[in-house]
N, CA, C and O of each residue as an XYZ file, in Angstrom:
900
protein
N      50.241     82.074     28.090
C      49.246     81.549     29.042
C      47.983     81.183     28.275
O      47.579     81.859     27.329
N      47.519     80.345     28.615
C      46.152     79.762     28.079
C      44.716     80.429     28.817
O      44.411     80.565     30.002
N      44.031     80.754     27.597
C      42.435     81.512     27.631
C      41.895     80.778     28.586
O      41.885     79.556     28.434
N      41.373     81.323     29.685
C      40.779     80.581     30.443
C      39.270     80.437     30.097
O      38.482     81.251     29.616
N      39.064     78.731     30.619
C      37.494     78.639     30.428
C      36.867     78.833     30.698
O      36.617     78.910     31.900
N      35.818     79.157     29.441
C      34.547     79.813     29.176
C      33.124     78.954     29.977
O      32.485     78.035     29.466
N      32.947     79.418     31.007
C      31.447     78.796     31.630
C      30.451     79.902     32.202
O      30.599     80.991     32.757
N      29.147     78.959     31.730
C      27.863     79.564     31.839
C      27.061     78.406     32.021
O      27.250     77.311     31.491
N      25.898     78.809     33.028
C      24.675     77.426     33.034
C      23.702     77.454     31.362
O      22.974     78.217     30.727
N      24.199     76.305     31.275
C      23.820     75.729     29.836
C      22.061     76.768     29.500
O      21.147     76.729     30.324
N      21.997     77.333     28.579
C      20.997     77.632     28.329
C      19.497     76.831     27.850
O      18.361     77.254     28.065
N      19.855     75.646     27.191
C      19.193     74.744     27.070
C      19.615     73.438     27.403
O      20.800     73.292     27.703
N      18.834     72.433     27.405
C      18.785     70.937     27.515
C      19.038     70.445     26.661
O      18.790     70.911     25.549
N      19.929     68.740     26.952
C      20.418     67.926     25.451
C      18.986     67.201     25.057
O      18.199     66.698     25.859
N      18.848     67.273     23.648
C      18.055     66.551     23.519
C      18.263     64.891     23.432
O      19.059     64.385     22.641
N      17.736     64.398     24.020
C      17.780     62.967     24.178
C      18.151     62.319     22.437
O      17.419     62.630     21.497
N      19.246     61.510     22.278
C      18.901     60.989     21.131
C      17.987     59.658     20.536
O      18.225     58.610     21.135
N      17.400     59.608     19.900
C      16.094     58.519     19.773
C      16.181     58.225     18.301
O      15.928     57.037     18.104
N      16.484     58.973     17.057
C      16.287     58.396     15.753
C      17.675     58.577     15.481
O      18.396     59.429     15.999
N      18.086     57.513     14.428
C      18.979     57.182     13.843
C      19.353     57.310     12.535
O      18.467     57.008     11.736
N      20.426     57.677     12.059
C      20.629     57.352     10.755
C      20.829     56.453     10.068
O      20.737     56.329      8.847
N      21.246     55.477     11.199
C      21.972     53.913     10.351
C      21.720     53.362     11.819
O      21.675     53.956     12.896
N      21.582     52.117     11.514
C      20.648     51.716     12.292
C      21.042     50.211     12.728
O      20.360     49.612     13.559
N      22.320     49.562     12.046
C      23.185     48.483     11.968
C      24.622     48.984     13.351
O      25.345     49.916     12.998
N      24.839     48.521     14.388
C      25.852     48.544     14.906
C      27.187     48.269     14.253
O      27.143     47.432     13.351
N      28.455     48.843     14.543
C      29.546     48.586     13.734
C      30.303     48.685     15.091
O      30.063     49.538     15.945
N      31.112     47.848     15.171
C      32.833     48.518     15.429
C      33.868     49.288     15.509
O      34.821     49.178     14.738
N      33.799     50.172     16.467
C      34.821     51.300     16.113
C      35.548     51.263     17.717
O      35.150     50.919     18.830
N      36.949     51.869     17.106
C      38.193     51.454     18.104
C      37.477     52.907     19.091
O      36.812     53.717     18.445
N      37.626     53.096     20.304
C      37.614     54.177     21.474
C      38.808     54.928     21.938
O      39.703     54.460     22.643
N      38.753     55.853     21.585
C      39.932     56.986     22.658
C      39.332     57.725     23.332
O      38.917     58.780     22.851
N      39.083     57.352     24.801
C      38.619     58.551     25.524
C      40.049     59.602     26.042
O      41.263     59.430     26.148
N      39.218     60.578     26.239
C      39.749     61.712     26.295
C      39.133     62.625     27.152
O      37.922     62.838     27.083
N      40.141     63.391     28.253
C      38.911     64.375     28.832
C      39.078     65.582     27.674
O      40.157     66.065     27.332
N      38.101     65.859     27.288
C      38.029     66.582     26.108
C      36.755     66.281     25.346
O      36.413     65.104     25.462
N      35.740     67.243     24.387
C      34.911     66.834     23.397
C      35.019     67.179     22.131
O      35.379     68.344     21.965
N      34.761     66.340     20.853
C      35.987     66.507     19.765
C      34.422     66.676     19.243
O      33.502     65.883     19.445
N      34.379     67.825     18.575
C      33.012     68.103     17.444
C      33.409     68.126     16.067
O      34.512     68.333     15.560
N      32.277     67.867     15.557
C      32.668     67.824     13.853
C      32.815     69.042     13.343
O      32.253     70.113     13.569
N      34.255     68.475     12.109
C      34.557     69.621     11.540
C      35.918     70.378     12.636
O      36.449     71.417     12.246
N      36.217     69.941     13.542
C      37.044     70.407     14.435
C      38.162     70.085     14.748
O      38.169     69.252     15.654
N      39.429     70.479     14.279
C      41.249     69.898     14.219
C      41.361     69.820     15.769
O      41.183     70.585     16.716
N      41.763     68.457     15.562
C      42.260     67.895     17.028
C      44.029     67.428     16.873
O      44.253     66.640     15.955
N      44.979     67.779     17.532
C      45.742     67.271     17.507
C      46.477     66.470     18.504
O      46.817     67.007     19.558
N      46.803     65.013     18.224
C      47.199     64.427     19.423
C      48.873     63.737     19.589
O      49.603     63.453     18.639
N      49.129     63.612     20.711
C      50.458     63.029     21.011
C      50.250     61.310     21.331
O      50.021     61.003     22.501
N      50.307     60.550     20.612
C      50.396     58.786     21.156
C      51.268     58.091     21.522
O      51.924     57.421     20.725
N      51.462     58.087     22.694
C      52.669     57.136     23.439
C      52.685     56.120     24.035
O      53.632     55.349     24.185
N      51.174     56.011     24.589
C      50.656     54.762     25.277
C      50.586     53.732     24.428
O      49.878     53.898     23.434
N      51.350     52.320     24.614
C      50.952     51.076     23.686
C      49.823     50.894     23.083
O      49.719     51.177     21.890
N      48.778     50.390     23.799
C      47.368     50.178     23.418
C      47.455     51.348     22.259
O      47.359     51.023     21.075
N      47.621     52.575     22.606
C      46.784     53.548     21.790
C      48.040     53.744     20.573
O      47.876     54.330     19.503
N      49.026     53.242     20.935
C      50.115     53.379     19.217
C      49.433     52.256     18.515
O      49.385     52.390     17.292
N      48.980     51.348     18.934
C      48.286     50.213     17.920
C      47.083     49.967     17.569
O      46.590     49.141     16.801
N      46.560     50.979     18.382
C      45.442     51.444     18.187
C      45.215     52.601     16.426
O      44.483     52.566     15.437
N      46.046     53.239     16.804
C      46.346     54.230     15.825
C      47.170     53.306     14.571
O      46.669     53.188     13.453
N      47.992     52.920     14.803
C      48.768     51.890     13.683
C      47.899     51.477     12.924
O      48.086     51.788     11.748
N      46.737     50.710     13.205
C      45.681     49.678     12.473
C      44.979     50.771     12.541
O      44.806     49.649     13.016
N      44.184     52.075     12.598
C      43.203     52.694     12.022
C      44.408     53.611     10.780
O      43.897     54.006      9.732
N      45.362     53.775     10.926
C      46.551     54.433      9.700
C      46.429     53.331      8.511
O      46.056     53.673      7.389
N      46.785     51.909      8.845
C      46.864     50.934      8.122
C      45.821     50.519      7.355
O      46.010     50.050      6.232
N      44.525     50.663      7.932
C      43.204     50.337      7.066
C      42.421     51.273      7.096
O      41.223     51.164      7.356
N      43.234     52.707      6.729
C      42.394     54.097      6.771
C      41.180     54.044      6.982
O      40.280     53.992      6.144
N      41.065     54.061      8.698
C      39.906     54.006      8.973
C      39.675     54.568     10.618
O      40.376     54.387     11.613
N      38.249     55.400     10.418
C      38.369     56.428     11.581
C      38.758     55.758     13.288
O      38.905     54.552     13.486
N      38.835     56.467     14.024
C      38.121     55.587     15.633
C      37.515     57.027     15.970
O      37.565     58.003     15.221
N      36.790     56.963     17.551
C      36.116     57.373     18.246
C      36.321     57.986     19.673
O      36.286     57.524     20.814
N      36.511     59.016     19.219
C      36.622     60.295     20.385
C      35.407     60.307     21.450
O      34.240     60.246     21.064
N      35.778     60.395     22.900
C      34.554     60.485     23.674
C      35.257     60.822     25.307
O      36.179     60.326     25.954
N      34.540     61.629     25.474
C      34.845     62.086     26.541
C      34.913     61.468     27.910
O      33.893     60.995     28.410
N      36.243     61.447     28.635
C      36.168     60.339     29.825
C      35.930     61.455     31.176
O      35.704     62.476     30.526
N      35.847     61.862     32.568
C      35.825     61.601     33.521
C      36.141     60.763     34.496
O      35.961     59.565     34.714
N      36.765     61.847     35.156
C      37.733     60.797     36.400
C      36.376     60.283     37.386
O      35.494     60.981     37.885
N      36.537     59.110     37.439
C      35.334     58.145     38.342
C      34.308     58.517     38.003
O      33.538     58.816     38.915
N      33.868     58.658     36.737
C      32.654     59.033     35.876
C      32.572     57.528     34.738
O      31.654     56.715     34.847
N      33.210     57.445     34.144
C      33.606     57.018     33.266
C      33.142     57.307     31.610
O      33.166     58.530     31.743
N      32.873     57.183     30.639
C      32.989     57.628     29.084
C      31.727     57.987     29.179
O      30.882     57.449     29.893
N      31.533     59.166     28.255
C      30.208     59.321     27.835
C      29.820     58.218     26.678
O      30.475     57.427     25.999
N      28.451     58.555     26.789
C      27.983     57.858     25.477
C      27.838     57.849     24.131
O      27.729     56.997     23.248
N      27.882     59.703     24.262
C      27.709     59.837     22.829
C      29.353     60.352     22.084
O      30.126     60.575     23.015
N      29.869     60.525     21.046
C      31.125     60.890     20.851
C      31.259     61.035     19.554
O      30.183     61.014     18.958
N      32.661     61.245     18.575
C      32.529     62.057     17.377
C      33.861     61.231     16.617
O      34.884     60.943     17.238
N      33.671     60.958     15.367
C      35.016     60.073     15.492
C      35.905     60.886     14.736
O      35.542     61.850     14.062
N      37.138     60.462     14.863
C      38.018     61.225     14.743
C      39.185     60.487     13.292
O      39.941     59.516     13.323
N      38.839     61.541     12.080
C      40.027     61.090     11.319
C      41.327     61.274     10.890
O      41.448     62.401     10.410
N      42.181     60.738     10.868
C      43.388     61.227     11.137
C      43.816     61.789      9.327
O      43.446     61.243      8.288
N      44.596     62.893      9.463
C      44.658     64.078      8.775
C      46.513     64.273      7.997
O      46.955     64.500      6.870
N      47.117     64.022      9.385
C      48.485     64.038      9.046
C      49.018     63.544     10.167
O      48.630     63.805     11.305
N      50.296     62.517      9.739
C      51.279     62.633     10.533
C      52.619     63.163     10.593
O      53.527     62.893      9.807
N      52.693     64.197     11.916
C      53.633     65.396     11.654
C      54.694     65.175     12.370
O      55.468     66.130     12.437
N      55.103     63.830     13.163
C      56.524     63.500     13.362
C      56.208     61.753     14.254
O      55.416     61.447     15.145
N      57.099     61.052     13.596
C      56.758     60.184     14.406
C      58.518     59.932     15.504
O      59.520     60.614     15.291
N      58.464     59.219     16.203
C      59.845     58.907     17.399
C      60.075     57.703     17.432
O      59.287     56.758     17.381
N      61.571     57.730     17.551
C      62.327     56.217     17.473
C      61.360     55.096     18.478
O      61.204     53.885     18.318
N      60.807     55.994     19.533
C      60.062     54.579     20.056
C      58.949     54.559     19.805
O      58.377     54.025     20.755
N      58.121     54.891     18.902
C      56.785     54.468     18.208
C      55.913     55.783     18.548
O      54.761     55.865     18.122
N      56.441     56.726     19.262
C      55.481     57.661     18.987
C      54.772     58.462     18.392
O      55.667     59.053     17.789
N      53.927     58.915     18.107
C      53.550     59.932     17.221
C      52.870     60.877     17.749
O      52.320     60.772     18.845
N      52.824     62.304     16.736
C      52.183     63.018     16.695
C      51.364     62.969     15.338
O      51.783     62.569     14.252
N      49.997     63.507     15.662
C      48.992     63.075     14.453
C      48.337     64.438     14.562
O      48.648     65.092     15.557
N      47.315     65.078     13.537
C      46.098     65.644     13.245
C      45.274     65.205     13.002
O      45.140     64.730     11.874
N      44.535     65.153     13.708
C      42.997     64.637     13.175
C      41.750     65.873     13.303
O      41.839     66.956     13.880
N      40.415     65.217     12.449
C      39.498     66.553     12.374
C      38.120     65.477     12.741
O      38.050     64.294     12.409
N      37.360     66.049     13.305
C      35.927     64.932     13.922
C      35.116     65.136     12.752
O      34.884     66.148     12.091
N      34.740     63.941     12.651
C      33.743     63.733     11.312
C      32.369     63.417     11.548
O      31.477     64.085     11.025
N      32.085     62.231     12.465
C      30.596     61.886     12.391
C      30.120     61.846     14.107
O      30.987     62.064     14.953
N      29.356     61.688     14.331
C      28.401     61.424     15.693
C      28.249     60.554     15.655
O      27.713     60.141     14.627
N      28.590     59.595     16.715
C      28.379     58.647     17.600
C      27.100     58.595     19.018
O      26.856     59.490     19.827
N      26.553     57.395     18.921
C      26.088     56.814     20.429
C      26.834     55.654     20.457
O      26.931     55.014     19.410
N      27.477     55.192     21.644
C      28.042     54.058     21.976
C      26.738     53.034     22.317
O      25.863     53.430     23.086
N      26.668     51.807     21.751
C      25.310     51.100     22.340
C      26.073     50.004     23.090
O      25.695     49.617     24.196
N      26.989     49.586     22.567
C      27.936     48.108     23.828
C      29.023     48.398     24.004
O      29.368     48.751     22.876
N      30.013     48.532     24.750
C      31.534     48.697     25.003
C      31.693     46.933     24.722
O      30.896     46.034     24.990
N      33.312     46.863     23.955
C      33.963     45.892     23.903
C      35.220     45.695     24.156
O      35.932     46.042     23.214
N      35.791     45.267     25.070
C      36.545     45.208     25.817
C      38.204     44.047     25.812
O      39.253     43.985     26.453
N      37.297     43.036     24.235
C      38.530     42.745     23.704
C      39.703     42.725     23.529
O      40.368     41.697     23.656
N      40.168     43.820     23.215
C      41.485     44.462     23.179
C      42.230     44.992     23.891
O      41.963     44.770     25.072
N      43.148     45.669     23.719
C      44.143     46.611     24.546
C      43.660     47.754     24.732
O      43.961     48.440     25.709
N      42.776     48.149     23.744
C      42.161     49.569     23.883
C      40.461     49.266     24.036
O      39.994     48.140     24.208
N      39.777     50.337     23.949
C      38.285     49.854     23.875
C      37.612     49.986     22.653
O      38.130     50.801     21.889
N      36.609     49.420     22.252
C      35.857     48.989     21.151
C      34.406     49.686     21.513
O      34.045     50.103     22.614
N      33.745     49.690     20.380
C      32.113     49.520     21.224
C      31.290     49.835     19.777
O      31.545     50.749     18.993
N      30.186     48.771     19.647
C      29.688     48.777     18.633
C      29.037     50.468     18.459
O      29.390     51.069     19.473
N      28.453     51.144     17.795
C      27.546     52.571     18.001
C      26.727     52.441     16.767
O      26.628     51.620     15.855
N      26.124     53.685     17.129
C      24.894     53.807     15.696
C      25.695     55.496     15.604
O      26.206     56.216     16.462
N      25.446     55.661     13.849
C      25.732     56.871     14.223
C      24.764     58.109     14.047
O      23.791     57.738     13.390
N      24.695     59.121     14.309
C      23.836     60.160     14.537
C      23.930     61.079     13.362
O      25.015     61.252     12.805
N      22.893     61.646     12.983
C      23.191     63.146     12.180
C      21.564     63.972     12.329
O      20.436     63.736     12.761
N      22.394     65.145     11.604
C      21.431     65.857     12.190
C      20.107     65.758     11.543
O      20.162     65.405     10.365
N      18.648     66.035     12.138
C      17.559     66.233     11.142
C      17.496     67.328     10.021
O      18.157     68.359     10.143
N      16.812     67.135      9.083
C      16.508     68.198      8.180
C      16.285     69.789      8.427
O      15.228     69.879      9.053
N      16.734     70.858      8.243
C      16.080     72.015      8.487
C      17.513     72.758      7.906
O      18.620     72.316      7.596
N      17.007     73.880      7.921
C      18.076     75.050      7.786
C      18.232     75.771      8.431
O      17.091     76.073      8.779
N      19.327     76.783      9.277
C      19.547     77.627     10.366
C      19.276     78.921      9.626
O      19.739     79.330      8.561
N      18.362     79.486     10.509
C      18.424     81.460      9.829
C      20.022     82.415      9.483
O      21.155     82.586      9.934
N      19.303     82.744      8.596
C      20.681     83.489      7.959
C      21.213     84.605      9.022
O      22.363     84.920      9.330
N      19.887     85.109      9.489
C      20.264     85.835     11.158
C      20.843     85.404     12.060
O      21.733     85.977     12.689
N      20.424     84.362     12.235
C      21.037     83.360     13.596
C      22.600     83.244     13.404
O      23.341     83.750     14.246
N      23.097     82.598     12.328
C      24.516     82.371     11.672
C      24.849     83.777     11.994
O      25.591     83.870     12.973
N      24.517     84.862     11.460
C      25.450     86.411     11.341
C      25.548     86.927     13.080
O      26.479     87.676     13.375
N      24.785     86.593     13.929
C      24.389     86.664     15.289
C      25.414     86.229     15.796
O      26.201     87.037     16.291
N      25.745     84.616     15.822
C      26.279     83.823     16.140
C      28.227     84.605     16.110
O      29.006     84.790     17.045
N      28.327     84.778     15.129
C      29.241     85.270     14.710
C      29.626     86.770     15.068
O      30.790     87.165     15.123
N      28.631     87.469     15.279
C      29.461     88.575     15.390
C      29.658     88.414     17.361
O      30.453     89.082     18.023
N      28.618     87.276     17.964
C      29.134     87.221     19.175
C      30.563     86.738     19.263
O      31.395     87.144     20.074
N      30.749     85.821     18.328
C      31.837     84.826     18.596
C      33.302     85.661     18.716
O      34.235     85.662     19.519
N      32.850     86.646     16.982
C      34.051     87.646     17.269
C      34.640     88.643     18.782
O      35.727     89.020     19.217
N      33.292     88.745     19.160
C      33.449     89.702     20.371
C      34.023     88.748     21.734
O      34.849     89.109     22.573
N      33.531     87.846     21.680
C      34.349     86.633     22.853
C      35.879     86.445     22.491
O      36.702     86.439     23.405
N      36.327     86.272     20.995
C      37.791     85.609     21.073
C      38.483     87.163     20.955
O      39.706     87.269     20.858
N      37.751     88.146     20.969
C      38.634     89.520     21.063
C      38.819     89.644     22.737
O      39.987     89.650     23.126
N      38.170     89.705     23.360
C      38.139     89.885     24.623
C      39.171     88.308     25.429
O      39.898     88.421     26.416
N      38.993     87.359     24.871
C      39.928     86.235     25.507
C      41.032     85.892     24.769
O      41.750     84.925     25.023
N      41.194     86.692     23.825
C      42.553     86.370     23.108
C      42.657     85.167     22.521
O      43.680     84.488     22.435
N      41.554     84.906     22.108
C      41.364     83.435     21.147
C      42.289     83.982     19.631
O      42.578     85.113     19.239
N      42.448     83.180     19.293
C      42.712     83.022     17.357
C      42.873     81.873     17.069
O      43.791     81.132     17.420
N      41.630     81.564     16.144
C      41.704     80.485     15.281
C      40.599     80.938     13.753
O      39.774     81.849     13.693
N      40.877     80.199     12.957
C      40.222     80.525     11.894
C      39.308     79.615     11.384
O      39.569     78.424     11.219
N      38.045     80.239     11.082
C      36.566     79.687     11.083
C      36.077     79.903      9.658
O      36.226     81.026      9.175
N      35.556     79.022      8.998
C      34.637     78.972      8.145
C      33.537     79.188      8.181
O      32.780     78.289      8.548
N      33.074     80.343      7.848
C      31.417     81.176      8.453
C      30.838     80.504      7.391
O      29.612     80.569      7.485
N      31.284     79.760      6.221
C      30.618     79.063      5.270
C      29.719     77.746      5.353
O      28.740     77.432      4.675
N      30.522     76.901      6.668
C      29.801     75.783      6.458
C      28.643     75.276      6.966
O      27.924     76.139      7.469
N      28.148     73.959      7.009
C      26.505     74.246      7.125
C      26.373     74.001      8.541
O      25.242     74.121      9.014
N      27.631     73.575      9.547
C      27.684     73.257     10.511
C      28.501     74.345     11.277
O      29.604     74.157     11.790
N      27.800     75.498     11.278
C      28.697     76.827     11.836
C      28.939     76.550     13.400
O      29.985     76.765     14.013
N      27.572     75.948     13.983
C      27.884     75.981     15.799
C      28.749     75.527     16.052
O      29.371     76.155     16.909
N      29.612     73.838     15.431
C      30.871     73.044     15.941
C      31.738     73.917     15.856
O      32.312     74.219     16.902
N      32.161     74.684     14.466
C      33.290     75.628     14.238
C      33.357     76.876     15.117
O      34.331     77.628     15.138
N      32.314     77.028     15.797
C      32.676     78.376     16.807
C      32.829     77.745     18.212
O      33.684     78.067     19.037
N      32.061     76.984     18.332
C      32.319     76.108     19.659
C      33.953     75.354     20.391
O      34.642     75.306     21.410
N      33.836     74.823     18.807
C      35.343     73.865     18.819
C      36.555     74.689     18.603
O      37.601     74.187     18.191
N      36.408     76.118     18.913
C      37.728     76.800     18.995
C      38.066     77.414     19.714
O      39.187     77.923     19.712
N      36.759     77.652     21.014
C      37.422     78.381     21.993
C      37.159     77.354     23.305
O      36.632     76.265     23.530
N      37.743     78.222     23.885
C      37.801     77.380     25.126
C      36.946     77.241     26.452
O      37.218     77.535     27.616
N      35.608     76.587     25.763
C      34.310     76.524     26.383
C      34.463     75.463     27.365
O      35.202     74.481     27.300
N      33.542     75.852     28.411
C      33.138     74.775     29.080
C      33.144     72.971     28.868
O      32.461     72.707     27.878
N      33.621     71.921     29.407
C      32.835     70.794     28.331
C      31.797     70.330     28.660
O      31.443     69.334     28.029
N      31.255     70.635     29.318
C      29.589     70.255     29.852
C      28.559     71.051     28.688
O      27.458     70.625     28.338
N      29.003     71.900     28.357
C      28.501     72.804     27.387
C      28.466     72.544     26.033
O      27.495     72.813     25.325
N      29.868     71.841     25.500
C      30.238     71.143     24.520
C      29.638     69.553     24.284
O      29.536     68.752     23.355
N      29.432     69.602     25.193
C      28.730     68.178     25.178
C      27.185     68.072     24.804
O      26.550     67.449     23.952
N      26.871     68.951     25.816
C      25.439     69.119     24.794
C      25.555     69.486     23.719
O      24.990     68.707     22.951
N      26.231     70.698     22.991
C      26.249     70.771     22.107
C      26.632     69.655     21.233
O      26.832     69.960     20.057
N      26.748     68.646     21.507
C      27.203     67.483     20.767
C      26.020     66.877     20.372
O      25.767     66.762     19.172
N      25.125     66.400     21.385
C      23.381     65.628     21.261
C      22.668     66.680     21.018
O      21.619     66.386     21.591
N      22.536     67.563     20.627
C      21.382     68.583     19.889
C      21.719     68.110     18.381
O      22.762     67.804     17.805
N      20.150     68.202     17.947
C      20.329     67.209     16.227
C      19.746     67.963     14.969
O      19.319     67.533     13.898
N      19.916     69.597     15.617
C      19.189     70.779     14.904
C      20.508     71.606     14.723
O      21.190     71.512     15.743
N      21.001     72.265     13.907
C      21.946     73.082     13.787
C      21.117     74.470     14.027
O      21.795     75.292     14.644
N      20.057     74.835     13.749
C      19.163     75.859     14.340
C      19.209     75.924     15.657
O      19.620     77.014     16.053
N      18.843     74.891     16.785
C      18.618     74.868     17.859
C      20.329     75.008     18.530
O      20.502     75.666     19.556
N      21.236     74.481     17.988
C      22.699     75.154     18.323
C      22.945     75.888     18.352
O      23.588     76.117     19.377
N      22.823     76.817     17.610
C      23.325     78.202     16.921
C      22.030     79.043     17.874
O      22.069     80.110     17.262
N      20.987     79.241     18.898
C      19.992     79.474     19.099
C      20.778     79.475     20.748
O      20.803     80.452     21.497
N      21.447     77.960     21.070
C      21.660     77.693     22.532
C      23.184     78.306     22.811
O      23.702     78.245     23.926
N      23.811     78.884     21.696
C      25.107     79.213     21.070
C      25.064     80.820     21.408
O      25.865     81.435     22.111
N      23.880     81.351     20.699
C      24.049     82.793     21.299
C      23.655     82.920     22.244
O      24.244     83.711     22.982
N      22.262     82.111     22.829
C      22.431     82.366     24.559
C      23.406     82.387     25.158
O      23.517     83.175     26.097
N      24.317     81.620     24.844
C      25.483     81.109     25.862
C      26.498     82.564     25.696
O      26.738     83.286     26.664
N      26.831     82.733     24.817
C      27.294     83.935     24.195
C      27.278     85.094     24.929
O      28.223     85.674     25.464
N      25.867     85.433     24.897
C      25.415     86.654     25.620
C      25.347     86.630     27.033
O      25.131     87.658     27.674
N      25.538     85.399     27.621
C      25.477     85.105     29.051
C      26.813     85.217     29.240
O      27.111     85.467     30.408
N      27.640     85.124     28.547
C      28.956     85.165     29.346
C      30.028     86.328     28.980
O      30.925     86.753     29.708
N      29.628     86.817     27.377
C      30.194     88.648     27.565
C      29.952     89.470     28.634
O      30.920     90.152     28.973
N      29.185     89.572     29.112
C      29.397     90.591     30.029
C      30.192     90.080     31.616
O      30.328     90.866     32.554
N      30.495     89.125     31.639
C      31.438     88.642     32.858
C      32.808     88.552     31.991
O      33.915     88.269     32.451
N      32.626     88.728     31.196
C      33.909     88.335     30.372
C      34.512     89.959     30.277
O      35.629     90.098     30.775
N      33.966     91.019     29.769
C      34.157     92.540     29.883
C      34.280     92.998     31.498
O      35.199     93.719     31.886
N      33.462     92.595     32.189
C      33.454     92.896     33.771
C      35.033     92.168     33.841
O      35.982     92.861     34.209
N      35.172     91.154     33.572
C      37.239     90.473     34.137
C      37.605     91.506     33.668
O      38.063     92.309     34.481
N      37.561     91.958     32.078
C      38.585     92.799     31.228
C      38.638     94.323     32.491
O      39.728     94.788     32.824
N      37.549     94.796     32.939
C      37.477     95.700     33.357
C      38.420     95.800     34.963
O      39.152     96.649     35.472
N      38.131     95.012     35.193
C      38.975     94.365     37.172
C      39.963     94.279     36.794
O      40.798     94.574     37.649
N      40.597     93.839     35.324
C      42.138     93.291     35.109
C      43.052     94.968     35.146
O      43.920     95.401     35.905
N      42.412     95.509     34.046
C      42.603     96.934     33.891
C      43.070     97.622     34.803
O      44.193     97.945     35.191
N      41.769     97.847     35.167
C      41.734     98.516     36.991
C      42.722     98.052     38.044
O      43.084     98.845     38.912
N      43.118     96.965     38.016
C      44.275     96.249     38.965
C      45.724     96.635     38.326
O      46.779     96.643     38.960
N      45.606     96.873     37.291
C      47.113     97.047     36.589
C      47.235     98.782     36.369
O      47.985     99.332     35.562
N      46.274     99.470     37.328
C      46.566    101.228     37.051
C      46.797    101.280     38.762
O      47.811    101.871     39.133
N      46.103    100.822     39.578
C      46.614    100.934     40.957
C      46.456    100.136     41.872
O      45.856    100.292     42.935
N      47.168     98.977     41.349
C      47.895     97.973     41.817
C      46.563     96.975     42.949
O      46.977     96.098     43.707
N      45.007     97.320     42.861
C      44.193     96.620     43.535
C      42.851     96.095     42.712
O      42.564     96.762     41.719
N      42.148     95.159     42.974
C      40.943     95.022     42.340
C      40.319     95.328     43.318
O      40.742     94.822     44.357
N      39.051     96.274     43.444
C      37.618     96.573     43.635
C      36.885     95.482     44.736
O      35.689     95.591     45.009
């Protein structure tokens, strides 16, 4: 059975994005997805839909990323998104299907959708983060919450407490909210992540121990409370 998701009212606000790193629009192919793909984070997908086998064909063929972004039913795509490079392919099928790995690499804002094709396009700028460094506290914080959440929900995945982008790697493995993930996507501080990361954290262990506790209790005499 699958960990059920992790929600809490967002502790902070996205910050609006306004400065850029690159500053030239480009071209990049679109896969929405209900889902948010953060950097640094193994995504693995199944492609069966036309558009999106040739979609994938020509980013395999001219090793070159596309763009993860989150859709909503009668919402439609967000704006901002993470692109996604493909890693391995781990079986493909007599009728063109595949299975792929991919891992999210850069930040996206979508500035035009293009509609050209079979699939979607849309020029973007891409995003990174500003200058600063996250406290060595904050990171060890971060972490020893994280441990205490995937013990209690039966998460396992394996994290690099090394890299400089610790919030995606704890975020992008359990099974958070995506409203939550999403902001965490437009915040452009890895400090201010790792900051909105243990709020979130600490807001939701103790509902998370309170289930463990009702589950318990229901499985010694047969009622919850």
């Amino acid at each position: 059975m699958d960990p059920p998701v992790i929600t809490a009212t967002l502790p902070f606000s996205c910050v609006t994005l306004t400065v850029y790193n690159q500053c030239v629009p480009q071209l990049l192919a679109i896969f929405p997805l209900d889902l948010v793909l953060l950097p640094g984070v193994t995504l693995p997908l199944h492609i069966f839909e036309p558009r999106y086998k040739e979609m994938i064909g020509e980013c395999m063929a001219n090793k070159k990323a596309f763009g993860v972004v989150r859709a909503k039913p009668d919402e439609g795509i967000a704006e901002l998104g993470c692109t996604a490079e493909i890693t391995q392919v781990t079986k493909r099928y007599e009728d063109g299907r595949l299975d792929i790995v991919t891992i999210g690499q850069r930040r996206f804002e979508i500035v035009e959708l293009n509609r050209e094709r079979s699939f979607l396009q849309a020029e973007v700028m891409f995003v990174d983060d500003e200058e600063g460094v996250s406290p060595p506290q904050d990171r060890k914080r971060a972490l020893e919450l994280y441990t205490q959440v995937t013990e209690i929900t039966g998460t396992t995945a394996t994290v690099d407490s090394n890299v400089p982008l610790l919030s995606f790697q704890l975020a992008g493995t359990l099974p958070i909210d995506l409203d939550f993930k999403q902001a965490l996507l437009g915040i452009r501080s890895e400090s201010e992540r790792l900051g909105g990361l243990i709020e979130f954290f600490e807001a939701i262990l103790p509902q998370l121990k309170k289930a463990v506790r009702k589950r318990e209790k229901a499985g010694g005499n047969g009622h919850v409370p």
